[in-house]
C-alpha positions in Angstrom: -117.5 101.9 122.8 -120.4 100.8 121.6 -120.7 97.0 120.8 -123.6 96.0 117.9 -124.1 91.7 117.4 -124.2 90.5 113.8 -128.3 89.8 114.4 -128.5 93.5 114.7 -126.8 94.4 112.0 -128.2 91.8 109.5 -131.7 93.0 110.7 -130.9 96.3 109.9 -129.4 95.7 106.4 -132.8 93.8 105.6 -134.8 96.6 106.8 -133.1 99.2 104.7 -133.2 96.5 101.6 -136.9 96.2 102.0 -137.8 99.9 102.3 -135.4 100.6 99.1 -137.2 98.0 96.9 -140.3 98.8 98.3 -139.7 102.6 96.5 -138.7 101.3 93.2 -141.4 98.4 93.2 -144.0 101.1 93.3 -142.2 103.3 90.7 -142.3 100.6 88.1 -144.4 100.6 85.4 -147.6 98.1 85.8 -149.8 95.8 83.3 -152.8 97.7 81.9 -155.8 95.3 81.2 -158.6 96.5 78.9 -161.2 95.1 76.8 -163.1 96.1 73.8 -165.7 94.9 71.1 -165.3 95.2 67.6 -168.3 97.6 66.3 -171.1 96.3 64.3 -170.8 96.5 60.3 -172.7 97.2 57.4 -175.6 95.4 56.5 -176.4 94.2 60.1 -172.9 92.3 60.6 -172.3 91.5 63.9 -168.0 91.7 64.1 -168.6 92.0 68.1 -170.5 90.9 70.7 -170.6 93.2 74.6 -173.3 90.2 75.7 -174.7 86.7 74.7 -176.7 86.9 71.4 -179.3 83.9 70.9 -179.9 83.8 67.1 -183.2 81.3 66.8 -184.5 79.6 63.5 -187.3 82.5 63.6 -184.9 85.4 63.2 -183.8 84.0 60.4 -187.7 83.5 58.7 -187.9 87.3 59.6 -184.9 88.2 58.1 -185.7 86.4 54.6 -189.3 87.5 55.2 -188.0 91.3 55.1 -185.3 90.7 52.9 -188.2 89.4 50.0 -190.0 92.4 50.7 -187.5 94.6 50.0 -187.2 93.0 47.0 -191.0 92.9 46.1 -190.8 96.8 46.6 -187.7 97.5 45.0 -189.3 95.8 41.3 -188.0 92.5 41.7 -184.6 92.8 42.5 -183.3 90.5 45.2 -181.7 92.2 48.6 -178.5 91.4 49.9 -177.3 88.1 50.7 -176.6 87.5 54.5 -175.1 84.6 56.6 -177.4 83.7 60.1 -174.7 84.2 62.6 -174.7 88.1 61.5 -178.2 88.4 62.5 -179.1 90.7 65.8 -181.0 88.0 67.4 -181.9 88.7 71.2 -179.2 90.2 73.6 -179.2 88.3 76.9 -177.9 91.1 79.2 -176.8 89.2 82.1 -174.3 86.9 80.4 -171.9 89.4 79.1 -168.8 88.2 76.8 -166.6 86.1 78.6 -163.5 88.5 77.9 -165.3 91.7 80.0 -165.2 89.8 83.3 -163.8 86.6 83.7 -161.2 86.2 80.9 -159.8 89.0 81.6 -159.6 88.3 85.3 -157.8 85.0 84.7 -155.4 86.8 82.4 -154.6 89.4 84.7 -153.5 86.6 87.2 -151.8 84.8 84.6 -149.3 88.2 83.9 -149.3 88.5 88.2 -147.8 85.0 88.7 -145.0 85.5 85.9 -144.3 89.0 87.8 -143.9 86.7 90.9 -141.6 84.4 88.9 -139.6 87.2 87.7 -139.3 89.6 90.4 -135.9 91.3 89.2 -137.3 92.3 86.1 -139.5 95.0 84.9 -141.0 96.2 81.6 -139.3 100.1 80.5 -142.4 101.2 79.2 -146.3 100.4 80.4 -147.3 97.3 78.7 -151.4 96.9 77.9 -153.3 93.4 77.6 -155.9 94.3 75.3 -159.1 91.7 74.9 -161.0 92.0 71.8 -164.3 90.5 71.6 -165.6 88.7 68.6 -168.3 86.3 68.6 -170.4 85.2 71.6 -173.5 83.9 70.2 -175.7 80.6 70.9 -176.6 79.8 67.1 -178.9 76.9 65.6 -177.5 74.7 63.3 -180.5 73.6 61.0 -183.1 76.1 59.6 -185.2 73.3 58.1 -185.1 71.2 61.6 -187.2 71.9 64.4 -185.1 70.4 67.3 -181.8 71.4 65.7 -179.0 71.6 68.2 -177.4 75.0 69.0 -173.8 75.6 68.9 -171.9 78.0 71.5 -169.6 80.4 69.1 -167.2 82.3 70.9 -164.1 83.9 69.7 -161.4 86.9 71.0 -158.0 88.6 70.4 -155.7 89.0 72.9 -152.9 91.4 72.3 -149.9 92.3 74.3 -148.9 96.4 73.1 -146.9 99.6 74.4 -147.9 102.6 75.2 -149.8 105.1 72.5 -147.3 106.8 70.1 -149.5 109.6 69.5 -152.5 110.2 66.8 -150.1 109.5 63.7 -148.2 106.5 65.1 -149.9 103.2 66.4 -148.3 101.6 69.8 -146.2 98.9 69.0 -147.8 95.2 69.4 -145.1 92.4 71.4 -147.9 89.4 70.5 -151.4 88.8 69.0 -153.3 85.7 69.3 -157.5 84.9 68.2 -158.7 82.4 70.7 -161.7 80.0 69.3 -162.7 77.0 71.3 -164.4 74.5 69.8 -167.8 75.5 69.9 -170.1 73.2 72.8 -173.1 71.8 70.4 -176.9 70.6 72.4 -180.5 71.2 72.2 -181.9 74.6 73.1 -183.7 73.4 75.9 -180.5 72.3 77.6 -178.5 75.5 76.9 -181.5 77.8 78.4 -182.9 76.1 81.1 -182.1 77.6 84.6 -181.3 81.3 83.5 -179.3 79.9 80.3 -176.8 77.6 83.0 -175.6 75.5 80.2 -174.3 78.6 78.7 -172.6 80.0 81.7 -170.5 76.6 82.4 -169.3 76.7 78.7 -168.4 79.9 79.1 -166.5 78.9 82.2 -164.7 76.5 79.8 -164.0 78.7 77.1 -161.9 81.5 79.5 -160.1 78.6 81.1 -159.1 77.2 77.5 -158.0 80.7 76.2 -155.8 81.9 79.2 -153.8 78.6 78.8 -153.6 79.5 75.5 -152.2 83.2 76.3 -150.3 82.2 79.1 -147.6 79.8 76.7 -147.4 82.5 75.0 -146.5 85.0 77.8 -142.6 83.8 78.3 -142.2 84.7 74.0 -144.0 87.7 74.4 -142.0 88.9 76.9 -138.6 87.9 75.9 -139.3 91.1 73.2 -140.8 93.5 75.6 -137.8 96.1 76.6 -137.2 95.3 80.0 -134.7 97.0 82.9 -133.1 95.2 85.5 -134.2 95.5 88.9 -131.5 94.5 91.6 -133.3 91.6 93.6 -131.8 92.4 97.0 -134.1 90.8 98.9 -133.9 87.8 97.7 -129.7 87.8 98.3 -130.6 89.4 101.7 -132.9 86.1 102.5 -130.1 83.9 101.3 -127.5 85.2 103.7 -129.8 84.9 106.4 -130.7 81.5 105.5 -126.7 80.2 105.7 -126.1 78.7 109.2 -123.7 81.1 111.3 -121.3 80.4 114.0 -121.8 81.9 117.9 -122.8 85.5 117.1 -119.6 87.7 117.8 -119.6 91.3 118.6 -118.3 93.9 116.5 -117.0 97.0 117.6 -117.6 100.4 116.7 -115.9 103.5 117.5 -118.1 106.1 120.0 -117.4 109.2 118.8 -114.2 110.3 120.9 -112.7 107.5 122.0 -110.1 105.1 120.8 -111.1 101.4 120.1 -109.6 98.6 122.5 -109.1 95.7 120.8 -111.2 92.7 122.4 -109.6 89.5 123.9 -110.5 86.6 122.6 -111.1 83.7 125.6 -113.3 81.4 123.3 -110.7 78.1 122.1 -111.0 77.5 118.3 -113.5 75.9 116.5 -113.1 72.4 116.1 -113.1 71.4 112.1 -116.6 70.6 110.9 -116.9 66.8 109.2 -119.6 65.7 107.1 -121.5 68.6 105.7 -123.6 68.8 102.9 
């Protein structure tokens, strides 16, 4: 006869739990994260911005400078109107839009810690965050003032979607939000000074203010996303082991061949417990 305790066995049962969740864990479908920019339109409209664009007072004087001449050599008839903030201004390469790095960073870990919070459930189908960028441009305020302040524009869409449906079909969106903070308004000197450091702790600002924004919305978003049920054995697992047991007792099982003896019992019985809780 062979005689296993109640430890062993528990310790067992968990082991096997863990191994089988493990397995379906990693056959569930994950979050995909991706981020895009809208593509520039017609007539030099920015709709998109992959890094920072400084628009100054003197883009603008070029602008209307070029936009006269065309006018001049075209016999007198005026050129297209245009707003500043469509203007190309100068890229700075180094501060890319917040969505490409650090928004989308933060959102990821937003989705992670409602995964964590949910454990027994899991989406049917792989579910994309996708970031568009809009706007991310440091723009003056006043063409005829030459210490005008410069506002910080930035804008996105965030967008929760299934999978492609194919060429004909689009992929069904869950939830669709634009994100645009307040824009942070100073002098020039104070946005660019230091390798543009005013910009970069605005932009710290901005991702924190737009991943609150998506995460309220992640619970609504979620409630439509087709989800399957995953058993959450571990977690009952823990909860047995957690209850306080009596004086581990011995069970018996059979060896192959032999009978089983019943075992005597010397222990007196427990004496009734008082005063839990």
């Amino acid at each position: 006869m062979i005689k296993v305790s109640t430890k062993a066995l528990l310790l067992a049962a968990t082991f096997f739990t863990c191994n089988v969740q493990a397995e379906d864990s990693a056959a569930e479908p994950a979050f995909a994260y991706e981020f895009g920019v809208l593509n520039a339109g017609d007539g030099g409209r920015n709709n998109g911005d992959a890094v920072l664009r400084v628009v100054r007072r003197e883009h603008t004087g070029k602008a209307i400078g070029l936009q006269v001449l065309t006018g001049v050599l075209a016999g007198g008839i005026g050129g297209v109107g245009f707003k500043k903030s469509q203007l190309r201004g100068e890229k700075i390469k180094d501060i890319p839009n917040p969505g490409q790095d650090l928004l989308l960073a933060e959102v990821r870990r937003r989705i992670e810690q409602w995964q964590v919070a949910h454990p027994e459930q899991a989406p049917q189908e792989p579910v994309t965050v996708s970031l568009i960028g809009g706007d991310w441009v440091l723009l003056y305020q006043e063409l005829d003032e030459g210490q005008t302040p410069y506002e910080l524009r930035y804008r996105t869409r965030l967008t929760l979607k299934g999978p492609s449906r194919g060429f004909l079909k689009a992929s069904r969106t869950y939830g669709s939000v634009e994100c645009m903070p307040e824009p942070v308004v100073q002098g020039y000197e104070a946005w660019a000074d230091d390798g543009f450091a005013g910009v970069k702790a605005a932009r710290l600002e901005y991702v924190e203010q737009c991943a609150a924004q998506f995460a309220e919305l992640i619970p609504t978003w979620l409630a439509v996303v087709p989800m399957r049920e995953v058993p959450n054995t571990i977690a009952a697992t823990a909860v047995v082991a957690a209850e306080p047991a009596a004086e581990p007792q011995a069970v018996a099982v059979d060896a192959p061949g032999g009978d089983a003896q019943p075992q005597a019992d010397d222990s007196l019985p427990a004496a009734p417990v008082s005063g839990e809780g």
